[in-house]
C-alpha positions as CSV (number, residue, x, y, z in Angstrom):
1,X,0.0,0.0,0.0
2,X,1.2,3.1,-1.0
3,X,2.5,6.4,1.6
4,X,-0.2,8.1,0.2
5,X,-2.7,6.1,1.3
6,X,-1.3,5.3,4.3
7,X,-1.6,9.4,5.2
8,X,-5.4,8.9,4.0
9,X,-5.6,6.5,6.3
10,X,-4.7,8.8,9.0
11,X,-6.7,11.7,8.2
12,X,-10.1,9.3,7.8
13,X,-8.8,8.0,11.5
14,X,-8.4,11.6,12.9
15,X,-11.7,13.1,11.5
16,X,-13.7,9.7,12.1
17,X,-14.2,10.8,15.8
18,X,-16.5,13.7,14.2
19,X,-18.8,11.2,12.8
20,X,-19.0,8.9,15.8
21,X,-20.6,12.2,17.6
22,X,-23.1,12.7,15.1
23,X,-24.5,9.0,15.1
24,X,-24.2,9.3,18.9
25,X,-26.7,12.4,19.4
26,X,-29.1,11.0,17.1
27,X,-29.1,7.5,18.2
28,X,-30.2,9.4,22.0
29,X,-33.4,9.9,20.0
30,X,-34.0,7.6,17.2
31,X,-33.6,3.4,18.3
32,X,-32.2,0.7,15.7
33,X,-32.5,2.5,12.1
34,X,-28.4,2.3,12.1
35,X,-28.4,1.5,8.1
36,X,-30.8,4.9,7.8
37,X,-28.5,6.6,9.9
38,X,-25.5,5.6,7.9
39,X,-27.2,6.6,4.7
40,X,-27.7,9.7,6.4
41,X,-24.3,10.5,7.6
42,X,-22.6,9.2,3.5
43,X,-25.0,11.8,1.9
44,X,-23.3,14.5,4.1
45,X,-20.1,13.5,3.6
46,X,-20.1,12.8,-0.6
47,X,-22.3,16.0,-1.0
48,X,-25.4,13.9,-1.9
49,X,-29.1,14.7,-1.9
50,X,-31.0,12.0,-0.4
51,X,-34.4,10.4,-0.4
52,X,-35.6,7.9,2.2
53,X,-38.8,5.7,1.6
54,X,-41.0,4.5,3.8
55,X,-44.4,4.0,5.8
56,X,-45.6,6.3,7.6
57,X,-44.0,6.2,11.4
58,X,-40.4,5.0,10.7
59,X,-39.2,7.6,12.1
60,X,-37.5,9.1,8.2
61,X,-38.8,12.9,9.5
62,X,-37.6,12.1,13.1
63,X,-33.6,11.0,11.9
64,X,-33.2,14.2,9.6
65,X,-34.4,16.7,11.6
66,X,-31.9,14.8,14.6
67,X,-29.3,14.7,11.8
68,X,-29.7,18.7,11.6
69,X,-30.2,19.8,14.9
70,X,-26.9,17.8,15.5
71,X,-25.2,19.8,13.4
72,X,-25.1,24.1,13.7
73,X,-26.0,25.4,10.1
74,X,-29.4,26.6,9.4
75,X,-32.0,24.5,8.6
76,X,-35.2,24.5,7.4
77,X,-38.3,21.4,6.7
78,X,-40.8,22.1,4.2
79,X,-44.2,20.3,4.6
80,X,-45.1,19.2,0.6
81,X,-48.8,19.7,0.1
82,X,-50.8,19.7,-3.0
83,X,-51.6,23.1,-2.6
84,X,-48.0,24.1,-2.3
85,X,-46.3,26.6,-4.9
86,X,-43.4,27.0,-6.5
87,X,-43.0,30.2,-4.8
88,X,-43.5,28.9,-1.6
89,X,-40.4,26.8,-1.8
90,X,-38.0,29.4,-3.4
91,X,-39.2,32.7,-3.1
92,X,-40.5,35.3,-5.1
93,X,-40.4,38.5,-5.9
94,X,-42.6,41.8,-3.7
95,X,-43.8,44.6,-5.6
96,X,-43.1,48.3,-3.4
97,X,-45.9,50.9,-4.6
98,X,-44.2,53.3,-2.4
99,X,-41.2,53.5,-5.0
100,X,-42.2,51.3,-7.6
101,X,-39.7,48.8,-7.2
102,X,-39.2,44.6,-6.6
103,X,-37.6,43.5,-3.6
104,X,-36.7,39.5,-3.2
105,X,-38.2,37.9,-0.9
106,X,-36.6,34.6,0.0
107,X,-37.4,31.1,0.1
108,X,-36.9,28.1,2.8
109,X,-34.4,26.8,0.1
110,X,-31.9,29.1,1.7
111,X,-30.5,27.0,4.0
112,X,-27.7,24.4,4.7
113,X,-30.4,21.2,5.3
114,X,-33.8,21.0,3.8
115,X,-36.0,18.5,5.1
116,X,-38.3,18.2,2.1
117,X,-41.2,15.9,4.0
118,X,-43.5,13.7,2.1
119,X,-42.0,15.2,-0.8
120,X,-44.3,13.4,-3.5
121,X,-47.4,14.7,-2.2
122,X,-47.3,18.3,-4.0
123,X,-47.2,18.3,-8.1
124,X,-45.1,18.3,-10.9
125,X,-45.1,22.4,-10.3
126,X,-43.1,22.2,-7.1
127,X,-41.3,19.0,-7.8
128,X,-39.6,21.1,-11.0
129,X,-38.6,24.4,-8.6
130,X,-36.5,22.0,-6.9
131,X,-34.4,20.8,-9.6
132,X,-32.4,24.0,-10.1
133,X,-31.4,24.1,-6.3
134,X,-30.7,20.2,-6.2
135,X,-28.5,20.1,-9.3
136,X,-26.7,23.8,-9.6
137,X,-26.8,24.9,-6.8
138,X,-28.7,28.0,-6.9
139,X,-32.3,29.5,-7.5
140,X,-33.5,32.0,-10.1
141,X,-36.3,34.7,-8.8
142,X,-37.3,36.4,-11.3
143,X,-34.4,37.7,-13.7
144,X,-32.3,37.0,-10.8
145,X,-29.6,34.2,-9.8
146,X,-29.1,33.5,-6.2
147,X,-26.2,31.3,-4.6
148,X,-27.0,28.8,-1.7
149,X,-24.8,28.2,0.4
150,X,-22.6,25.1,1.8
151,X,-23.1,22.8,2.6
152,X,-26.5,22.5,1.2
153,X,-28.1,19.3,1.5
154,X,-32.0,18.0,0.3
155,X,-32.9,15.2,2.5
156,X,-36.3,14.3,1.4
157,X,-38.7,11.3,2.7
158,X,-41.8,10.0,0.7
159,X,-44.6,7.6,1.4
160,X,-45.0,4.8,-1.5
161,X,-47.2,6.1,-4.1
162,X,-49.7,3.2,-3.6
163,X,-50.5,5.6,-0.6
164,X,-53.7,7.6,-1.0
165,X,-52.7,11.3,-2.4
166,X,-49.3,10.8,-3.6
167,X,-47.5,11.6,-7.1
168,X,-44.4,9.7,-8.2
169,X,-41.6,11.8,-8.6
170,X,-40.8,12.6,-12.3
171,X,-38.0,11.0,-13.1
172,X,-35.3,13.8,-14.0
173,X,-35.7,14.7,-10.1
174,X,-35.2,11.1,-9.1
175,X,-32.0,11.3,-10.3
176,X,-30.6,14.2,-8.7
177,X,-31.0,12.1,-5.5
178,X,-28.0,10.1,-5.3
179,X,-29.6,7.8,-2.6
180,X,-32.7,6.0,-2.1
181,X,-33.5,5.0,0.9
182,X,-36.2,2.3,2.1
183,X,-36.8,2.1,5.5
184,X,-38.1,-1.1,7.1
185,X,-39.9,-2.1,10.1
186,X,-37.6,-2.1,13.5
187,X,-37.5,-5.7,15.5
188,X,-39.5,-6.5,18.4
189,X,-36.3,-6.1,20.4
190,X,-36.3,-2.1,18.9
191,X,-40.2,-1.3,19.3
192,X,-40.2,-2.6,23.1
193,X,-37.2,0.4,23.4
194,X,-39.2,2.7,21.2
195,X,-42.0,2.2,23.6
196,X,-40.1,2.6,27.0
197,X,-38.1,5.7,25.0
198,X,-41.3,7.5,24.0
199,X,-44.3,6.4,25.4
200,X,-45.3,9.2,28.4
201,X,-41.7,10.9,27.6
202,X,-41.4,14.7,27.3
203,X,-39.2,15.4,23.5
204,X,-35.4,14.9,23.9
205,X,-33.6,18.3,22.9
206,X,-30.9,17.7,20.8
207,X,-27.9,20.1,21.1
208,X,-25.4,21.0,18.1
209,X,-22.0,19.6,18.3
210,X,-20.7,19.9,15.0
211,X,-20.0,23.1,13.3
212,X,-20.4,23.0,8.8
213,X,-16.9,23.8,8.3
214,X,-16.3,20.0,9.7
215,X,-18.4,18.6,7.4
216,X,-16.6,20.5,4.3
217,X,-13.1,19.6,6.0
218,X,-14.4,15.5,6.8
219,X,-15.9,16.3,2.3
220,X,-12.6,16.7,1.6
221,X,-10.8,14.2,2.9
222,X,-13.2,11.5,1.2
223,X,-12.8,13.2,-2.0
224,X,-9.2,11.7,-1.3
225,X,-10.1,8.3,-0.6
226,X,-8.5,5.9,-2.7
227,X,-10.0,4.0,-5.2
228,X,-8.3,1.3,-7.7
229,X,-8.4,1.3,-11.5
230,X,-10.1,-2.1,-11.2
231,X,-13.0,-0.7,-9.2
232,X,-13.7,2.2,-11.4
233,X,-13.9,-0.5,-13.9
234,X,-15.7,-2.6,-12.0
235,X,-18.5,0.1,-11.2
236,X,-19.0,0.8,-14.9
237,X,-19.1,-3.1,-15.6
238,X,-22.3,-3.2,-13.2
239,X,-23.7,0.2,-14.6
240,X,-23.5,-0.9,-17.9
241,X,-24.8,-4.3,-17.1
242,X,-28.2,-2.5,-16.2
243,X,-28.2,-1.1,-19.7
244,X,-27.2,-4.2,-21.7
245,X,-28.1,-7.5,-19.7
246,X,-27.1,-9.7,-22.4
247,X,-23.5,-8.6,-22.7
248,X,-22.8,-10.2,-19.3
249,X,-24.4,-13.4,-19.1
250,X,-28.1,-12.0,-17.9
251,X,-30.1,-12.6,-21.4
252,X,-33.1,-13.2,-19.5
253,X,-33.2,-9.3,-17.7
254,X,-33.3,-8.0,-21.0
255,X,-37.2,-7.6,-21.4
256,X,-37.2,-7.1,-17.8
257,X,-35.3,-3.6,-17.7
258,X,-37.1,-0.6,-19.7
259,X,-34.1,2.0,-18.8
260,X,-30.7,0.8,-17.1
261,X,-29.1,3.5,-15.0
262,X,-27.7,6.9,-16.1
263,X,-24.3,7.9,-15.6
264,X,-24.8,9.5,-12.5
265,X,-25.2,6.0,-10.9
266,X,-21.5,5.8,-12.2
267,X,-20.1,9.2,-10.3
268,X,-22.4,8.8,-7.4
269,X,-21.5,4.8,-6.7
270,X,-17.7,6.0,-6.7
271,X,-18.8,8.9,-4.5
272,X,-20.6,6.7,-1.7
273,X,-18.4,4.1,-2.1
274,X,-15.6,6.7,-0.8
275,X,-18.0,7.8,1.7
276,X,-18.6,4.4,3.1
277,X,-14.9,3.5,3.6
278,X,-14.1,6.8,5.3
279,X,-17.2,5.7,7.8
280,X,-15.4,2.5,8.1
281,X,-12.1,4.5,9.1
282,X,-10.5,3.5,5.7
283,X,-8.9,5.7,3.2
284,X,-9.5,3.1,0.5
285,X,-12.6,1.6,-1.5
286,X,-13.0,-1.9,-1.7
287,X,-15.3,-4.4,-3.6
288,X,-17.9,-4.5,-0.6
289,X,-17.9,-0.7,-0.4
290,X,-19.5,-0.7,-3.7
291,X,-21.8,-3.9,-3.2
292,X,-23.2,-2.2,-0.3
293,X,-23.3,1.4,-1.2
294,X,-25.2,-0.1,-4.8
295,X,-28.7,-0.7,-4.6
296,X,-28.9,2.3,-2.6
297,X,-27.6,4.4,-5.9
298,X,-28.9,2.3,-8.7
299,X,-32.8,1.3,-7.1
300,X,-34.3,4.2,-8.4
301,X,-32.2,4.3,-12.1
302,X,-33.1,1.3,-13.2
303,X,-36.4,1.3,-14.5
304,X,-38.5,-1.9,-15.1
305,X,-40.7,-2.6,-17.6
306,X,-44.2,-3.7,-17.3
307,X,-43.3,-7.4,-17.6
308,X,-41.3,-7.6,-14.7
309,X,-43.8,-5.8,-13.0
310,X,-46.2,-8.7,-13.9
311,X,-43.8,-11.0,-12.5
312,X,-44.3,-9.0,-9.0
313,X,-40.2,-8.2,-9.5
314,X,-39.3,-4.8,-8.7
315,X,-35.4,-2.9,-9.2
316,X,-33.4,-4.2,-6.2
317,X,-34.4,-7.9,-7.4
318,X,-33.1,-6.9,-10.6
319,X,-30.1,-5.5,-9.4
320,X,-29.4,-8.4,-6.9
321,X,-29.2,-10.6,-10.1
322,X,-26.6,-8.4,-11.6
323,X,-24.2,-8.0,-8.8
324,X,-24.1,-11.6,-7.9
325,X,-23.4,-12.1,-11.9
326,X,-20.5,-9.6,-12.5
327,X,-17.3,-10.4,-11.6
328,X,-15.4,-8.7,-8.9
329,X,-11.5,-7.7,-9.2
């Protein structure tokens, strides 16, 4: 192993303390849910929005807004309605008749951490305003461009959209997220601590011990992370694999996928990958890095066609198949 990895290694050791203190003062709140909470904390650190899926009482809303009051930047949670504007979400602009004159009036977009909560219950409208901020970085009022500041994070949750008043997510917004989350059920063991936690409890006040400059410095250092020629390679093997079944052995997916994933499953896989090892107090990537950071990336790229749907398969079966058929270096 190379000197420079071996300093990696010592920088992911003596920032990895930072992290241990954030999944500390949320898990005073939030019981079991560590695979959430992980997702959580590798969207912070590779600059990732990230959308988490579940039934209602999972506790998504509950982890974020821990996740933020945990950490001193400004945040703000947006309730999605149907009614909900465009406006509403970024701003807009106030007419003066005193002087004849606009003045901006800003949005809850303008923070560090958006908490955008049942996100697919407003419309197309509202889903669009947010593509601007998720992708570039910035919002447009009027004839005017505004910067957001960093770090500036969307962590939305959603309800399945077999639940009663909910619109899937078009799909150009679905793939500004570079996770997908689904959140199961906790075990027995969990809800019996949920219930002694909660039940008859007043709200536990979570302080912030983390300031944003140590999330940009703990950004940096996995931007660092090492990752091998023959895992960039193997990343675009599985990408591509989701595009052209047959090519590697899985002839029978091939009615089975409508769309395979875009390249952004390529640049975000590498980016959680990274991510995951610095949470694992690496400074390299290895194979499992990448089979454990994919369906997270790749569940919501991979769109399947009716057929499969017939055959009650959805994406992460698909994508099981194709990581247990391409090789690993």
């Amino acid at each position: 192993m190379s000197r420079s990895v071996d300093e990696i290694n010592m920088q992911v050791q003596a920032k990895l303390p930072t992290m241990t203190k954030l999944v500390e003062s949320i898990s005073t709140v939030i019981v079991g849910q560590k695979e959430m909470v992980q997702k959580l904390l590798i969207g912070i650190l590779a600059d990732g929005h990230i959308l988490v899926e579940g039934v209602p009482g999972l506790a998504k809303t509950t982890a974020i807004k821990c996740l933020a009051d945990s950490i001193h930047a400004h945040f703000q949670r947006i309730q999605f309605t149907p009614d909900l504007l465009p406006a509403d979400l970024i701003g807009t602009q106030i007419y003066s008749p005193k002087d004849g004159t606009f003045s901006i009036k800003k949005g809850p977009i303008f923070a560090n951490l958006i908490l955008a909560d049942e996100i697919n219950r407003a419309p197309a409208k509202v889903q669009s305003a947010l593509l601007e901020a998720m992708q570039e970085r910035q919002v447009t009022i009027g004839d005017q461009t505004h910067k957001l500041t960093e770090p500036f994070l969307v962590l939305a949750t959603q309800n399945p959209v077999e639940q009663e008043g909910t619109y899937p997510l078009p799909e150009a917004q679905v793939d500004r997220f570079m996770l997908k989350v689904r959140v199961n059920y906790p075990t027995k063991s969990e809800e019996i601590e949920i219930m002694k936690r909660m039940a008859g409890r007043s709200k536990i006040e979570i302080s912030p011990i983390i300031e944003p400059r140590e999330i940009l410095s703990c950004r940096e250092i996995v931007n660092q992370v090492f990752v091998d020629d023959k895992l960039y390679d193997y990343v675009a093997n599985l990408v591509f694999a989701t595009r052209d079944p047959q090519a590697f052995g899985l002839k029978d997916l091939t009615n089975l996928i409508e769309y395979g994933a875009s390249p952004r499953a390529s640049i975000y896989l590498i980016q959680a990958a990274k991510a995951h090892a610095f949470l694992q107090g690496r400074g390299y990537v290895t194979p499992q890095d990448i089979k454990v950071m994919g369906p997270d990336v790749m569940r919501h790229r991979v769109l399947i066609s009716y057929e499969a749907e017939a055959q009650n398969m959805n994406s992460d079966d698909l994508l099981q198949r194709i990581f247990d058929k391409v090789d690993v270096p």
